[in-house]
C-alpha positions in Angstrom: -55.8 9.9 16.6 -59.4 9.4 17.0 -61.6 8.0 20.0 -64.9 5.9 19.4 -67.7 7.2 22.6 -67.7 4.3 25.4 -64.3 3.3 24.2 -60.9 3.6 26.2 -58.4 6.1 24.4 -55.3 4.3 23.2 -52.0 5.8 21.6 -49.9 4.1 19.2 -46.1 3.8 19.5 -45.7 5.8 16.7 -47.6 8.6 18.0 -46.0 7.9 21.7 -42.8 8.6 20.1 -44.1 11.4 17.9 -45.5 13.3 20.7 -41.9 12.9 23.3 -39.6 13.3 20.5 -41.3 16.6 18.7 -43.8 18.4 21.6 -43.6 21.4 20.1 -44.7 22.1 16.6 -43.2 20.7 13.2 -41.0 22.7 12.0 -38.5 21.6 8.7 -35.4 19.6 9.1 -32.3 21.5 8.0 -29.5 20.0 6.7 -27.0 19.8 9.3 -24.3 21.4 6.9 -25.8 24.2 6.9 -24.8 25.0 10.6 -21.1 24.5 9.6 -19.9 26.5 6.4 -17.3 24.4 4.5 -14.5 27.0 4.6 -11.0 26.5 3.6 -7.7 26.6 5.7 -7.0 30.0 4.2 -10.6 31.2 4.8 -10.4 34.3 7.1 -12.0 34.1 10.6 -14.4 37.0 10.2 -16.2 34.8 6.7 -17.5 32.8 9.1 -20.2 33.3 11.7 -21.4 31.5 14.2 -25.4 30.1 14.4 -25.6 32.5 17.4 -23.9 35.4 15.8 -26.1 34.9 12.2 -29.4 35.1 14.2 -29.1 37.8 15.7 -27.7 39.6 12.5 -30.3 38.8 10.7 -34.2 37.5 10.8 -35.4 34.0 9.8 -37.8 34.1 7.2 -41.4 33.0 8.4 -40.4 32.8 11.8 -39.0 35.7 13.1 -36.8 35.7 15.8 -38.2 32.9 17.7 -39.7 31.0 14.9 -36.1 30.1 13.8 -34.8 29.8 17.2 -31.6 32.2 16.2 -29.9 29.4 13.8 -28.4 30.0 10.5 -31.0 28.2 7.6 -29.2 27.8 3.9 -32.6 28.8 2.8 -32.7 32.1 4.4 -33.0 35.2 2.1 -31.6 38.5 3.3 -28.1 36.9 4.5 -25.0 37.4 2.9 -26.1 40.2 0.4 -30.2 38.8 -0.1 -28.9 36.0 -2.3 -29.1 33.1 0.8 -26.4 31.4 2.4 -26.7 28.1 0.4 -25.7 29.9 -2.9 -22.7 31.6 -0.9 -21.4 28.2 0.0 -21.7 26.7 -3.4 -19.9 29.2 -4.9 -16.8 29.2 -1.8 -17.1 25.6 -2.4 -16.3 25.8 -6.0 -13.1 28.2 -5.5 -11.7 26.0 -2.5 -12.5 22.5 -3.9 -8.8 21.9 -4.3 -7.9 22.6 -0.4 -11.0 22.1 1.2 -10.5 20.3 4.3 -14.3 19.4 5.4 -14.2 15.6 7.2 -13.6 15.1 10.8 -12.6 11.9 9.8 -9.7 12.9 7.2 -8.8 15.5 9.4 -7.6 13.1 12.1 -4.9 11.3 9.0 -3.4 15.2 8.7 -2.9 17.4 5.8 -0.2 17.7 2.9 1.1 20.3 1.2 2.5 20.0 -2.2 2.9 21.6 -6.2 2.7 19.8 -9.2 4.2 21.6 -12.5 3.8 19.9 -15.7 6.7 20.9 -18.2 4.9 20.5 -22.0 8.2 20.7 -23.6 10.7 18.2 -22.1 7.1 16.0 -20.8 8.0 16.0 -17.6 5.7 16.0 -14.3 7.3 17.5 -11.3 5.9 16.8 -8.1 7.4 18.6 -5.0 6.4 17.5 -2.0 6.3 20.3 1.3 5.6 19.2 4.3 2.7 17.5 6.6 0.7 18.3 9.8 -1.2 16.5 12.6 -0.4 13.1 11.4 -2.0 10.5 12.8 0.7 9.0 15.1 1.1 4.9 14.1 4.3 4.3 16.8 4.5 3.6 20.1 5.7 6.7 21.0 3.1 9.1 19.4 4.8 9.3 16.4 5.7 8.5 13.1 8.5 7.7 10.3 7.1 9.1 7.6 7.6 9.7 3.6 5.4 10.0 0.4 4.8 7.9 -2.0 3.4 8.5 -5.8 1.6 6.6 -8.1 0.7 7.1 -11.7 -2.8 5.4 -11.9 -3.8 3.6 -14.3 -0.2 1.1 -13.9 1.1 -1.3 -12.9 5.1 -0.5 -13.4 6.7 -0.7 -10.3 9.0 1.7 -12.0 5.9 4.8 -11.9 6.0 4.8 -7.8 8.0 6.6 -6.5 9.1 8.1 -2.7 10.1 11.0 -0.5 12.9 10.5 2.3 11.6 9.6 5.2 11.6 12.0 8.4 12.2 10.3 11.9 9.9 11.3 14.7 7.4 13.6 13.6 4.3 14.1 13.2 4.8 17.4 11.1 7.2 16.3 8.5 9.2 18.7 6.0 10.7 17.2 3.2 10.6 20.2 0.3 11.6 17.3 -2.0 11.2 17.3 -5.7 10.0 13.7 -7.6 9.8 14.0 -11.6 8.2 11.2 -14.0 9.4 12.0 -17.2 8.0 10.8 -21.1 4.4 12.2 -19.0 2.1 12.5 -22.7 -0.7 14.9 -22.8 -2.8 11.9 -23.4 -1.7 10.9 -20.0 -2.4 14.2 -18.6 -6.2 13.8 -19.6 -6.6 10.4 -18.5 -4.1 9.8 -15.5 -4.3 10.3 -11.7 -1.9 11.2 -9.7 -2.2 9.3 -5.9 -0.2 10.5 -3.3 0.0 8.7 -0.2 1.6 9.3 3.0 3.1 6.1 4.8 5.0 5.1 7.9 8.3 3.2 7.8 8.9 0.2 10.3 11.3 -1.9 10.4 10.3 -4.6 12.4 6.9 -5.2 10.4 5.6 -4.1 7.4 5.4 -0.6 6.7 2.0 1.2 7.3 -0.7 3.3 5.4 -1.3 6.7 6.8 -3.8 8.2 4.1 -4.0 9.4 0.9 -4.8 12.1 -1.7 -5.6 11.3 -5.8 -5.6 14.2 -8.2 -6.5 13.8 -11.1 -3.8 15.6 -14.0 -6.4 17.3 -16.2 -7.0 19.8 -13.4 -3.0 20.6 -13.3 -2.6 23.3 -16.6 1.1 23.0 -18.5 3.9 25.2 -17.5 1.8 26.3 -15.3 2.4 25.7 -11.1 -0.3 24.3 -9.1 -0.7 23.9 -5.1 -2.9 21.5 -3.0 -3.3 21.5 0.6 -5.1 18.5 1.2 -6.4 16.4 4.0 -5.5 13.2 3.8 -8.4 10.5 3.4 -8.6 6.2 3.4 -8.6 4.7 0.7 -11.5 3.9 -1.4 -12.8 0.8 -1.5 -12.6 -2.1 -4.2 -15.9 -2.1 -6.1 -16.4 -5.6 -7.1 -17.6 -5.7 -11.1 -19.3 -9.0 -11.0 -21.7 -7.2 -7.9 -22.2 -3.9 -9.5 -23.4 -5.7 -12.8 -25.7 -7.7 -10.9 -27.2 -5.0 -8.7 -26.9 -2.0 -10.9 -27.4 -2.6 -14.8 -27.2 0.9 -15.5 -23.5 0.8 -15.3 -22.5 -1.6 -17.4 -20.8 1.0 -19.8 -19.2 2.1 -16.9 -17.4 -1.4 -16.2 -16.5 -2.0 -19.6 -14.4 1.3 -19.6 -13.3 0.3 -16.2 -12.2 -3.1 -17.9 -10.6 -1.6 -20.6 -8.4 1.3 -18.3 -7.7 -2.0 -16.0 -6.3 -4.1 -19.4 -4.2 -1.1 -20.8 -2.6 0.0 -17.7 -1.3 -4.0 -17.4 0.3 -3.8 -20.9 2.0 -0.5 -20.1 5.5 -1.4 -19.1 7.6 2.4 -19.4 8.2 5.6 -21.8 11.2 5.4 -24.9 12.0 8.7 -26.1 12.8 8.8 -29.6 13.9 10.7 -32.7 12.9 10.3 -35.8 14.6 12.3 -39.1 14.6 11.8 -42.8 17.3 13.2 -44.6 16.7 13.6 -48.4 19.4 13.1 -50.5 22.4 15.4 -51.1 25.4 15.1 -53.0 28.1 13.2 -51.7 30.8 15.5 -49.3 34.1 15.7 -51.5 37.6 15.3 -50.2 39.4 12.1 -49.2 38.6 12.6 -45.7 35.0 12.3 -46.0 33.8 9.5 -43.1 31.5 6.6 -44.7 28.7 7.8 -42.6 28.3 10.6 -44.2 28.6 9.4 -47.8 26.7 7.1 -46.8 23.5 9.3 -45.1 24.3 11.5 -48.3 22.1 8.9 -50.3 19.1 10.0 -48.3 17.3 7.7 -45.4 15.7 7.5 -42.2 17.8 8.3 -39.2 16.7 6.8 -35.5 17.8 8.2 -32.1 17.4 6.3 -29.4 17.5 9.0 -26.4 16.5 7.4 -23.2 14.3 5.2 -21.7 12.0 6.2 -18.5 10.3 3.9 -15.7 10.4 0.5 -17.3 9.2 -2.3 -15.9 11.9 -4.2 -13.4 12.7 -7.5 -14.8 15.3 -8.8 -12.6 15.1 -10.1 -9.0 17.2 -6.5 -7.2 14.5 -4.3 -8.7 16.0 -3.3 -11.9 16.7 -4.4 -15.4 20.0 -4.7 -17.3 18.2 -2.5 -20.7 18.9 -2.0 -24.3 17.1 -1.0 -27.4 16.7 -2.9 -31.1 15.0 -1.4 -34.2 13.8 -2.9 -37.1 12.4 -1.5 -40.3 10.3 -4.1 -41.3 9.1 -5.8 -43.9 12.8 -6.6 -44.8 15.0 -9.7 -43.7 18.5 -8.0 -44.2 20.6 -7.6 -41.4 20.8 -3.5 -41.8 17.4 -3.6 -41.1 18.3 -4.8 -37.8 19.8 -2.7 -34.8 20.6 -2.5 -31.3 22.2 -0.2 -28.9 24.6 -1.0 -26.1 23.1 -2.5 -22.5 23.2 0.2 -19.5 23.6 -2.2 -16.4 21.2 -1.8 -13.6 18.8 1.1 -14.4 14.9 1.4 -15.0 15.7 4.8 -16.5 18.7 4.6 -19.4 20.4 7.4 -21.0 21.2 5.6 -25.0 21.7 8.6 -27.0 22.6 6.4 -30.0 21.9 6.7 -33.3 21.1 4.2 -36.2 20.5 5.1 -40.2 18.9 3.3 -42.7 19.1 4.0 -46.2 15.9 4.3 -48.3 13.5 6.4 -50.0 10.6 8.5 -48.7 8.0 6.1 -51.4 9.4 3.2 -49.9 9.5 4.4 -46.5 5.7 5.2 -46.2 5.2 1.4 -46.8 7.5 0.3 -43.9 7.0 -0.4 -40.6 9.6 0.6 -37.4 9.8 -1.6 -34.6 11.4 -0.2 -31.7 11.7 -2.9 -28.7 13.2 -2.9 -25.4 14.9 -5.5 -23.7 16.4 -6.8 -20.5 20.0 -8.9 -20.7 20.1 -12.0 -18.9 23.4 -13.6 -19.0 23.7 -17.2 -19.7 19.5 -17.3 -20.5 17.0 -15.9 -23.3 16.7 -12.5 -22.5 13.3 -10.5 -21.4 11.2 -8.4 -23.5 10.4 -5.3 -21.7 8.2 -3.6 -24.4 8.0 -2.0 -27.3 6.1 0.3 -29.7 5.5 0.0 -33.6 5.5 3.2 -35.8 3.8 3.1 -38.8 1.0 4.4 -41.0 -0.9 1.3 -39.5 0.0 2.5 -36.5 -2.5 4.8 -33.7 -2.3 7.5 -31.5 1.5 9.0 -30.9 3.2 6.7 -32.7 1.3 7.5 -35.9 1.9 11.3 -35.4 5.2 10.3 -35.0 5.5 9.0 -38.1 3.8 11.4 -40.2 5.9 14.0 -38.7 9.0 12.3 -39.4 7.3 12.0 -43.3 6.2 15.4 -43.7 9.4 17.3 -42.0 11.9 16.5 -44.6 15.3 16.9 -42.8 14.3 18.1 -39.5 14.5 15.8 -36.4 11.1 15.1 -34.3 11.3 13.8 -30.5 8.3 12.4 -29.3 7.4 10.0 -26.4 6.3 6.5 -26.8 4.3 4.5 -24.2 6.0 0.7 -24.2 3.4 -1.8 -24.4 4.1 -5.8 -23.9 1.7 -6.5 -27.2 4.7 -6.2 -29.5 5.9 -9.5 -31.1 9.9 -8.5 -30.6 12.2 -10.5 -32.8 15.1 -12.1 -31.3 18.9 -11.8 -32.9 
């Protein structure tokens, strides 16, 4: 501010407000996280001190004890063993990422406990949900109804969400309830995301979001137990593709992947767990009681189990789907190469455990193709295709290890699960 002689001395508006916002001398803005530590909720009491109690333990640097005016400054050497306080919080931050709790916001949804334990050798993902606290109340009466609900994300299978009990009244539920997705890959484990989200049931209207939690799987270890104590949180929002192109350029490798994990989670439409065996040939069982099967599995071939099939895809108007399985070893027009198992009425999750055999060589089976499909019955109409998956040596991914497996294990049987995809041109008989 300068003043010309003869001249009247005038003061900006930025330098009015300069001089009743800041009268005393500039100091550096701190970061207002640095006056609260981000502590877990099973940080002791003592870890923490207070802006009060850290000034007087120990003097800011440059300032003394008035320069600083007795608050705690991340930047602050001397405190917390001479290495500063911001490098203490980065590294509790790290160990606690899982539970930390660190929103006023998300703390007014609530917090929920759970443990997720992924089984590597039966593929399963066990989810057990614990309990709740401080839910936010959605009633009329300061409470709430309500349960948990899981997705698998990416998909769109209504058959990969699924739900807790619900608890009447409460605002600290308890359910201790165990939810399994089974045929869960280790492909899925890297790429999948568990969302857990904790709703209110009303009858009268539409039930209502609470808030949510998304891990994603690659963090969970197999066979090995994992717990979260989260605060719940709103859901993100959409992000619009056409606008992020337009505005950020930078990111367009980022919206083709998200294309791509958008288009594949459509076509998946459930797991198929099968078996896969070749038996070289053996001499023929003597006796006169010998069954045909056997004589016949004697002349070596490829043996199919059909085990089970897990969250498909609900094709009927109650929710569900009336399933069944064909197989066809392909390229061959003869009605042995054609199978099907029996339908299981009502079920997005059938237990098969059937078996079909077809007789042929290891040389000519390397040149054939195995078309598993699933299908829905529809009395009186066409019925639906569900999904399927091809196993070949054109094939990718699962199902080609699956095949060379089954190739390369003479005589052993090989169980692998098989993501259903609707991309498979099913043949009808």
């Amino acid at each position: 501010m300068t003043v010309q002689k003869g001249k009247r001395m005038t003061i900006s508006i930025q330098e009015h407000m300069a001089i009743n916002v800041c009268p005393g001398p500039i100091r550096p803005i701190r970061q207002i996280s640095a006056y609260f530590p981000r502590l877990s909720p099973t940080s002791s009491v003592c870890d923490s001190l207070s802006p009060n109690q850290a000034g007087s333990t120990a003097p800011v640097a440059g300032g003394g004890a008035s320069g600083g005016g007795g608050l705690l400054s991340p930047l602050s050497p001397g405190i917390a063993g001479g290495g500063g306080t911001l490098s203490m919080m980065n590294s509790m931050e790290t160990s606690v990422e899982i539970d930390s709790c660190d929103s006023d916001d998300n703390t007014s949804l609530g917090t929920l406990e759970f443990d997720l334990l992924y089984e590597s050798s039966s593929s399963s993902l066990h989810c057990t949900v614990l309990k709740a606290k401080g839910l936010k109340p959605m009633d009329f009466n300061g409470l709430a109804d309500p349960y948990v609900k899981l997705h698998l994300l990416p998909g769109a299978c209504k058959a990969n969400k699924l739900k807790t009990k619900i608890v009447k009244n409460t605002l600290n539920p308890v359910w201790n309830e165990t939810l399994t997705y089974l045929g869960i890959t280790e492909e899925d484990m890297y790429r999948k995301t568990l969302r857990v989200s904790v709703c209110d049931e009303d009858k009268l209207t539409h039930n209502e979001f609470i808030g949510e939690s998304r891990v994603a799987l690659r963090r969970v270890k197999p066979d090995q137990p994992k717990h979260f104590n989260v605060c719940l949180e709103h859901p993100p929002p959409l992000a619009s593709p056409t606008a992020m192109t337009t505005a950020l350029r930078g990111i367009s490798c980022y919206l083709r992947e998200w294309e791509s994990e958008q288009q594949r989670s459509l076509e998946e439409r459930g797991r198929l767990l099968l078996c896969l065996q070749f038996l070289p040939p053996a001499h023929p069982p003597e006796g006169g009681d010998v069954p045909p099967e056997a004589k016949e599995r004697a002349k070596g071939g490829l043996c199919v189990g059909v085990r089970r099939c897990a969250h498909l895809a609900a094709m009927d108007v109650n929710g569900l789907s009336d399933p069944y399985v064909k197989t066809y070893l392909k390229p061959d027009v003869k009605k042995k190469s054609k199978h099907k198992t029996s339908v299981i009425k009502k079920t997005l999750n059938p237990e098969f455990n059937e078996e079909f055999f077809y007789e042929i060589t290891l040389n000519d089976l390397a040149t054939k193709t195995l078309e598993v499909s699933v299908w829905d019955y529809d009395l009186g109409k066409s019925n639906d295709f569900i999904g399927g998956v091809s196993l070949g040596c054109q094939s990718q991914g699962d199902a080609l290890q699956h095949w060379i497996d089954c190739l390369k294990n003479k005589g052993q049987k090989v169980e692998r699960w098989h993501t259903l995809t609707n991309d498979l041109p099913g043949s009808t008989f």
